[in-house]
C-alpha positions as a Python dict, from the first residue, in 0.01 Angstrom:
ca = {
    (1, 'X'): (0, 0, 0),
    (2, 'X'): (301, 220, 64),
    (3, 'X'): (422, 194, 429),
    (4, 'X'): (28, 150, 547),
    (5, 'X'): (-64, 433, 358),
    (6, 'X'): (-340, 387, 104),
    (7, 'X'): (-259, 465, -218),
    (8, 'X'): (-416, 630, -480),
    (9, 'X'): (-487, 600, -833),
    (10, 'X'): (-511, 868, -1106),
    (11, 'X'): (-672, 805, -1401),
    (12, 'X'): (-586, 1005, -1731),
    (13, 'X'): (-872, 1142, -1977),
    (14, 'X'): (-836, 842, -2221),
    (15, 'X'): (-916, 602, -1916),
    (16, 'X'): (-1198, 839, -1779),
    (17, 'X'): (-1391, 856, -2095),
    (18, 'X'): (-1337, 434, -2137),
    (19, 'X'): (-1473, 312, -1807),
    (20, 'X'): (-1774, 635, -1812),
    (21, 'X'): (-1855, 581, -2204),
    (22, 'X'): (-1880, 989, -2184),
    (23, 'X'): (-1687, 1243, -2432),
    (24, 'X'): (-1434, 1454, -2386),
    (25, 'X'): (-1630, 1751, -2389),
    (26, 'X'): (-1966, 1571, -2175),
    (27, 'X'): (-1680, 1504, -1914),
    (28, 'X'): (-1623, 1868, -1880),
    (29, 'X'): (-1898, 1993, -1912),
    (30, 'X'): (-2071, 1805, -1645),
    (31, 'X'): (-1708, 1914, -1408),
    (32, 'X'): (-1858, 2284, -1501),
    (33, 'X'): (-2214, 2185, -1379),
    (34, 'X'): (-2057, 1981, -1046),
    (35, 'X'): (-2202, 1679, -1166),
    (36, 'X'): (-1832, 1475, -1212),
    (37, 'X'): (-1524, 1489, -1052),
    (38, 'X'): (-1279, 1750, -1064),
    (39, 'X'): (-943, 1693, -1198),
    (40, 'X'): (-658, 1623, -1020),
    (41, 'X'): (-379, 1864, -1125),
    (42, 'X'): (-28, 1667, -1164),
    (43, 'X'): (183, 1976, -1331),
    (44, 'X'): (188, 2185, -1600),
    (45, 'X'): (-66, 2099, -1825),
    (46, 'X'): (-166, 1746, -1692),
    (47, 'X'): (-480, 1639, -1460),
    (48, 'X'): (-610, 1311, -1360),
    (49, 'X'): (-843, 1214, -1188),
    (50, 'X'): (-915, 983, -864),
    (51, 'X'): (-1006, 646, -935),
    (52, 'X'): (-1201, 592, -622),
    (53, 'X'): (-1414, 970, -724),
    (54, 'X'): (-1473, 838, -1053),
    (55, 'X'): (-1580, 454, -932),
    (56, 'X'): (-1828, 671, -654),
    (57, 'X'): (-1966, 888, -953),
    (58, 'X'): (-2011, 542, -1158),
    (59, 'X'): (-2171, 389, -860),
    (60, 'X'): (-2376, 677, -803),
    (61, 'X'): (-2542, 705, -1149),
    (62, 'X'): (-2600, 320, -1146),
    (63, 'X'): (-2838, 335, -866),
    (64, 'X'): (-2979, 684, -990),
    (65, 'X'): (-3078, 467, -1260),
    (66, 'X'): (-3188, 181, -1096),
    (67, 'X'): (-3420, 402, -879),
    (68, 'X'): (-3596, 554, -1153),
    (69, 'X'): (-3624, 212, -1381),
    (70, 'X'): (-3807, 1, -1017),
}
């Protein structure tokens, strides 16, 4: 933490699509559907995205899932 702010965490596309197991193009395709995050944009060309959005979205399709398996 930065002078009791909390800080933030942005996560490029190589990290999103390790800790979701999804593609490239499955990543934004589902941003096009509003099923995943939007992008962060950082400057020209770049995005990231919010760790904490992209843990929520994890957490979220884990108990989706557990839901429909009990």
């Amino acid at each position: 933490m930065l002078d009791g702010k909390v800080s933030q965490t942005i996560l490029r596309l190589p990290e999103v699509k390790s800790c979701t197991g999804l593609s490239r193009s499955t990543i934004y395709a589902r941003i096009a559907l509003g099923t995943f995050p939007k992008p962060v944009g950082l400057g020209g060309r770049a995005v990231g995205w919010l760790a904490t959005e992209v843990q929520d979205w994890l957490t979220h399709c884990i108990q989706a899932s557990r839901k429909m398996v009990g």
